[in-house]
C-alpha positions in Angstrom: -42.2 -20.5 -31.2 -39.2 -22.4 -32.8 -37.6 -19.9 -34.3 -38.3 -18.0 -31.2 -36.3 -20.3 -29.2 -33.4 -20.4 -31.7 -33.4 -16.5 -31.4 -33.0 -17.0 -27.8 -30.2 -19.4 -28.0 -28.3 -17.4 -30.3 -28.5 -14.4 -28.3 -27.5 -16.3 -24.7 -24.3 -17.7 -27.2 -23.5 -14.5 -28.1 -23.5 -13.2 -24.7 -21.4 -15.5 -23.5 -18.6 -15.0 -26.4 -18.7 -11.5 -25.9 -18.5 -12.7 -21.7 -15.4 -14.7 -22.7 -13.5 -12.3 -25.2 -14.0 -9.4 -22.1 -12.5 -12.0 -19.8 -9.7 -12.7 -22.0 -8.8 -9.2 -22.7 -9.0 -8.8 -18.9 -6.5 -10.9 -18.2 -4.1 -10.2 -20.9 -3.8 -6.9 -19.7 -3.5 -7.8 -16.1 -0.4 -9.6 -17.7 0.9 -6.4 -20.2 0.8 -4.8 -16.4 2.4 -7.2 -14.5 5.7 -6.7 -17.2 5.3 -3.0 -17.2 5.7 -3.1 -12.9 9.3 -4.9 -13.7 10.5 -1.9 -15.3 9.8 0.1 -12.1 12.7 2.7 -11.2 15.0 1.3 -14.4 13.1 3.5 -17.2 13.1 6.8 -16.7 12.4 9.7 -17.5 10.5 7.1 -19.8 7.1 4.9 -18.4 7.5 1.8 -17.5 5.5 0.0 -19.9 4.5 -3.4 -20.0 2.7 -5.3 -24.1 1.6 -9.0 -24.6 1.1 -9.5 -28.2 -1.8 -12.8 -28.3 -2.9 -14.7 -31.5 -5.6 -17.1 -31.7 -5.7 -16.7 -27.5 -2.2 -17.7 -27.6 0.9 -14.9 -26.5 2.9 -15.1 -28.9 5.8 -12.2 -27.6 5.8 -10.3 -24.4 8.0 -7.1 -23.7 8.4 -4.3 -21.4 10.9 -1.1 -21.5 14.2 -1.7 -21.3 16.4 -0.1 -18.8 17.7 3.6 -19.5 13.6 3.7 -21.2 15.0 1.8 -24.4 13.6 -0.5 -26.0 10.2 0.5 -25.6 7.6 -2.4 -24.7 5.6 -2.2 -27.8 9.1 -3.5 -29.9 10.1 -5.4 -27.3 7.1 -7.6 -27.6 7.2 -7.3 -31.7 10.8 -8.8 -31.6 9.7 -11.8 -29.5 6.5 -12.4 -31.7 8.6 -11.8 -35.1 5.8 -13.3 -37.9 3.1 -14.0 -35.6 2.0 -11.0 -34.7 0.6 -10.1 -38.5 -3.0 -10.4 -37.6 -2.5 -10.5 -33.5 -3.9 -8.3 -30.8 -1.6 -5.7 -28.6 -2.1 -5.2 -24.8 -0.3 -2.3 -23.9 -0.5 -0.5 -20.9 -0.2 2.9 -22.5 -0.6 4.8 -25.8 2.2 3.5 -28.4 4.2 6.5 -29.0 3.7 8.2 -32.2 7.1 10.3 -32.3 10.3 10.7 -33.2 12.2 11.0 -29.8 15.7 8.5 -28.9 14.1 6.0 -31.2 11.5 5.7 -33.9 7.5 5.8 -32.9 6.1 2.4 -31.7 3.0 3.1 -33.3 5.0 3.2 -36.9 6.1 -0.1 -35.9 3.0 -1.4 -35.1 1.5 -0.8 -38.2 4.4 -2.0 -39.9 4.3 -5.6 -38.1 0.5 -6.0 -39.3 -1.4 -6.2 -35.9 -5.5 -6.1 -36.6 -6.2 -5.0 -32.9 -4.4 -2.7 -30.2 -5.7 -2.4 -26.8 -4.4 0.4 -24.8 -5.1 1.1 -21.3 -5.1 5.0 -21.1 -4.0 7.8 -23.3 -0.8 9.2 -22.4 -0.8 13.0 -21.2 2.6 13.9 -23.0 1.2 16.3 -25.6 3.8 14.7 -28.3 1.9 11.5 -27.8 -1.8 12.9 -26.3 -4.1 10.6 -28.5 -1.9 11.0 -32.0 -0.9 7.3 -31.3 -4.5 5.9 -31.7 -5.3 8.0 -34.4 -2.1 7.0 -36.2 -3.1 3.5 -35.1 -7.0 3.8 -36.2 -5.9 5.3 -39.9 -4.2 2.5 -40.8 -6.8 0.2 -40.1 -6.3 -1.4 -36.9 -9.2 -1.6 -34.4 -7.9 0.2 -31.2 -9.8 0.1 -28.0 -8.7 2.1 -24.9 -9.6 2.5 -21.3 -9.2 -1.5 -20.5 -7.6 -1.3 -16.4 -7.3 2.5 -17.2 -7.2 3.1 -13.0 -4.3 0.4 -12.6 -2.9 2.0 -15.4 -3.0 5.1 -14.1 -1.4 4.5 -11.1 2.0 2.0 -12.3 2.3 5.7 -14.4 1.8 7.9 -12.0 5.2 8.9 -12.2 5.2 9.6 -15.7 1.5 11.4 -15.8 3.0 13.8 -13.2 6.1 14.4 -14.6 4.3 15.5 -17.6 1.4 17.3 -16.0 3.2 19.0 -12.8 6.2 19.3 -13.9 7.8 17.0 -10.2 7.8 13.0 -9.5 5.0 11.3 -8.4 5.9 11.2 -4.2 5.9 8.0 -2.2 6.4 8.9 1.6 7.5 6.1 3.7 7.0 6.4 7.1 7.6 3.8 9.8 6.1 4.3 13.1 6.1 2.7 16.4 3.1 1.7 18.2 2.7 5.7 19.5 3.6 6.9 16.6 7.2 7.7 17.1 10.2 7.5 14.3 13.2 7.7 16.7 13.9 7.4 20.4 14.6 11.2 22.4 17.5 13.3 20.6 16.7 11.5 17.3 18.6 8.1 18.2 18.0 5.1 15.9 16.2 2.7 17.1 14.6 -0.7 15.5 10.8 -0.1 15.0 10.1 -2.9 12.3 11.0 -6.3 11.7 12.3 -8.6 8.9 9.9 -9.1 6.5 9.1 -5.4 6.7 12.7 -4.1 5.8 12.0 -6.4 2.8 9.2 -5.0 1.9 10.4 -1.1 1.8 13.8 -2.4 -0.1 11.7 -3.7 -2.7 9.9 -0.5 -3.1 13.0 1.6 -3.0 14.0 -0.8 -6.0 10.6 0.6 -7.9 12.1 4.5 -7.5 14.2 6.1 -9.5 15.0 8.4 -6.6 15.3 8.4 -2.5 15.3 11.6 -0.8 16.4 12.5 3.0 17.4 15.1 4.8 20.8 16.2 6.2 19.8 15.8 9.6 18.8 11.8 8.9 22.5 11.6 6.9 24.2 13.1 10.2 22.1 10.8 13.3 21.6 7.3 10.8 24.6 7.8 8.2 22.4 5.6 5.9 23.7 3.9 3.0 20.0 4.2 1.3 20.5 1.4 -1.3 18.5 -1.7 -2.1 20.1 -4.6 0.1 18.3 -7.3 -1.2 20.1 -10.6 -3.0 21.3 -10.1 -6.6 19.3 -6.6 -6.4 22.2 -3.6 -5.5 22.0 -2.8 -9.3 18.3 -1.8 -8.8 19.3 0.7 -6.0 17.9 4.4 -6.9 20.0 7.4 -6.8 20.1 8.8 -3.5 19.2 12.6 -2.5 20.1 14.3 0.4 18.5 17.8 1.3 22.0 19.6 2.6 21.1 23.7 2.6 24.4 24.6 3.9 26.4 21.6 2.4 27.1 19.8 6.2 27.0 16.6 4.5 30.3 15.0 6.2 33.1 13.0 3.4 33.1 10.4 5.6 29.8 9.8 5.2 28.3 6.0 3.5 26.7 8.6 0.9 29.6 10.3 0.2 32.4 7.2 -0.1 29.4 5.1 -2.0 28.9 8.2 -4.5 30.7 6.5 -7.6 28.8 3.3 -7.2 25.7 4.7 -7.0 24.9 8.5 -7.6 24.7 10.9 -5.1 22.6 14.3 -5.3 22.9 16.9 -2.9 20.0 19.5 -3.1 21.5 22.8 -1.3 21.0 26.5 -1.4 22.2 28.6 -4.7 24.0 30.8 -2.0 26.1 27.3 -1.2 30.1 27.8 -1.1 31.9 27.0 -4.0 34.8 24.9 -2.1 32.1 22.6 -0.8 30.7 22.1 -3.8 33.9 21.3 -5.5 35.0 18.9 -2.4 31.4 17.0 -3.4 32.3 16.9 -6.9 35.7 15.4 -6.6 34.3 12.6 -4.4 31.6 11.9 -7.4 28.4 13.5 -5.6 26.7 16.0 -7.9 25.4 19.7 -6.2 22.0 20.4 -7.6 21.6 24.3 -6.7 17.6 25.5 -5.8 16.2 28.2 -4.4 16.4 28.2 -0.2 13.0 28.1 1.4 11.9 29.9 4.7 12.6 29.9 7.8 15.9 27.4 7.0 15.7 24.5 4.4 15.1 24.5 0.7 11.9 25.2 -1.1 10.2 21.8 -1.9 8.6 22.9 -5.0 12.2 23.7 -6.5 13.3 20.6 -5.4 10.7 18.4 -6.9 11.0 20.4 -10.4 14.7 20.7 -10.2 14.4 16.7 -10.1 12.4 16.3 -12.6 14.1 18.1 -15.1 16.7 15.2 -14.2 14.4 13.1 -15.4 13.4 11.3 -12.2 9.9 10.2 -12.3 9.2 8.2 -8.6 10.4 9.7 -5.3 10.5 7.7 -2.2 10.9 10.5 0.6 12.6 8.3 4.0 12.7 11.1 6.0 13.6 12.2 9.0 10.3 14.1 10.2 10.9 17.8 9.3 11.3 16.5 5.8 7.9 14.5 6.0 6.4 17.4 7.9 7.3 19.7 5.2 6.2 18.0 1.8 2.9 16.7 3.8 2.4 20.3 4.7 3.3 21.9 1.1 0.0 19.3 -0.3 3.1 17.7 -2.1 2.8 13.8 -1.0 0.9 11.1 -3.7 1.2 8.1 -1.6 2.1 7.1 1.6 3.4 3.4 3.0 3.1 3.8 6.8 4.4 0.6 8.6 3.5 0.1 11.9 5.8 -1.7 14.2 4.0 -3.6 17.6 6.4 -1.9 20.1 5.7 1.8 21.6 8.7 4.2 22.1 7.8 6.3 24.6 6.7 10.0 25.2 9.8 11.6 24.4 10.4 9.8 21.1 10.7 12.0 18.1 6.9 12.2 16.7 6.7 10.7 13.0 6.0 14.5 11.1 7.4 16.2 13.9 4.7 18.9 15.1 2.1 17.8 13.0 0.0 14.9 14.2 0.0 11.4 12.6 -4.0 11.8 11.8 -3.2 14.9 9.5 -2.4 11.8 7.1 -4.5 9.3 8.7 -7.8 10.4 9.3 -7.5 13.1 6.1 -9.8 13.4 3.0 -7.1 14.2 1.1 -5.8 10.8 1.3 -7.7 7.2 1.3 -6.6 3.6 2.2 -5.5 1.6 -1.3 -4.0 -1.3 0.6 -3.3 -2.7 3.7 -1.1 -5.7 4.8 0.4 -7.6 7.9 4.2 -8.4 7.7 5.1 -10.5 10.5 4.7 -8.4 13.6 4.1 -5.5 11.4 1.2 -3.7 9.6 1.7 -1.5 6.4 -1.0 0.8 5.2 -0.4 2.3 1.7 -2.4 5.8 1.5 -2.9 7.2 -1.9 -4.2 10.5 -2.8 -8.3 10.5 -3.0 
């Protein structure tokens, strides 16, 4: 009965060790993630990767990748732990590269530091990595676990996964609506939909992409300076895209005077004239030539792989609604930030995807509610694909 007892007690102890050291690692990653997000639209074409290195439950170095994608996280965090992390555990919020690509593989210099433990959060798709990093990992000893917040993961690399996979950036479409559902008052006037903390809100995302994307007829009615506005943050402005077919983007355009302060890509036809293109060129816009779609644009697909082979990884699309309409359409949206502003527009506003109804998004399968919020007078609904 005694020992019976005992048994019992060491069992409920062990339990609740094994309860704690889950809880730990748990929240060590939440950390590794929380760095990674801060790389968000500085990395590419590399992940944005967040590493804790933790010793006797203490963090002993923290890293994250650098801008330009160098350092990577994994040495990041080594350099800050130095000696202590002989003997530490690694949170890392994808597979340590195992490579030789700008710089040497992180796993190398994992194994080299001494660590007894890596946990990883998910395998990373590139097949020059694909797995190679645990095993590297595993044969020199270290314990390696993998799959810890693999959905959170997952999703701050969704840029990365389908860069790799698809061959395009991972699509954000941002979309705000008035109360009806309208973009813009009749004949495509501007008109204010949202309010303070909103505007916030979507500069801060446009921070966290490498790239915005809108279409020549949103350059021509809003002549939009498409930065990131908030304090201390213009540096973190993505390049800006403009979808121009037949090249009608004006000179005198924000985009056009702002292009050697922050890049400027116009998309256009491969049948665009040569003087126009050289006219962009001198003003410091580069032309990015694709394939012209039907009945009168570009086709989408060549624009998102044309992009990618530049190395861009997020894509915020801002519109105007043909643009929306047609990558919605073209099954080429991942996640959608509709902000909803208290005040209707009126029946001849200009409808948010233009003939297609808000609902195709809304009330989809294709797409499912991740997270919802309420900015001031505003509402934003992030949609993500299901």
């Amino acid at each position: 009965m005694i020992f019976r007892i005992l048994e019992e007690q060491l069992g409920q102890k062990a339990k609740e060790a094994k309860e704690t050291a889950k809880a730990a690692d748990q929240r060590f990653m939440q950390l590794a993630l929380a760095l990674g997000r801060r790389g968000l639209g500085r990395t590419w074409p590399n992940p944005a990767v967040g590493a804790v290195i933790v010793k006797d439950g203490v963090v002993v170095g923290r890293g994250w990748t650098q801008p330009g994608g160098r350092p990577h996280a994994e040495v990041e965090a080594l350099r800050r732990a130095g000696d202590a992390a002989r003997g530490a555990t690694l949170y890392v919020t994808l597979e340590p590269c195992s490579h030789f690509g700008r710089s040497p593989p992180c796993a190398d210099a994992v194994v080299a530091a001494g660590l007894a433990r890596v946990v990883s959060a998910i395998e990373d798709p590139n097949p020059d990595v694909g797995g190679k990093g645990h095993a590297r990992l595993r044969a020199a000893g270290i314990a390696v676990d993998v799959g810890l917040c693999a959905a959170e993961a997952a999703r701050d690399h969704a840029g990365h996964f389908r860069r790799i996979t698809d061959k395009r950036p991972h699509v954000i479409l941002k979309l705000a609506v008035s109360a009806d559902d309208k973009i813009a008052a009749s004949g495509h006037k501007p008109v204010v939909i949202t309010g303070e903390a909103a505007r916030t809100r979507v500069h801060l995302l446009r921070a966290q992409c490498d790239a915005i994307l809108v279409g020549i007829g949103t350059v021509q009615a809003d002549d939009p300076l498409l930065t990131c506005r908030l304090p201390g943050m213009a540096a973190r402005s993505p390049v800006r895209v403009v979808l121009d077919r037949a090249l009608r983007i004006s000179g005198d355009s924000r985009l056009v005077h702002s292009a050697r302060e922050t890049p400027l890509w116009v998309m256009t036809s491969d049948m665009a004239e040569a003087p126009a293109v050289v006219k962009l060129g001198a003003a410091g816009a580069q032309v990015i030539r694709v394939a012209a779609g039907a009945p009168a644009g570009l086709d989408r697909p060549a624009v998102l792989h044309a992009l990618a082979e530049k190395g861009t990884t997020r894509l915020l699309v801002e519109g105007g609604a043909r643009v929306a309409n047609s990558f919605v359409a073209a099954g080429l949206v991942d996640e959608i930030w509709l902000l909803r502003g208290p005040d209707a527009i009126g029946a001849d506003g200009v409808p948010a995807l233009d003939a297609m109804p808000l609902d195709a998004i809304t009330q989809s399968p294709a797409f499912r509610v991740r997270a919802s919020e309420t900015l001031g007078k505003d509402s934003l609904n992030i949609y993500e694909r299901a």
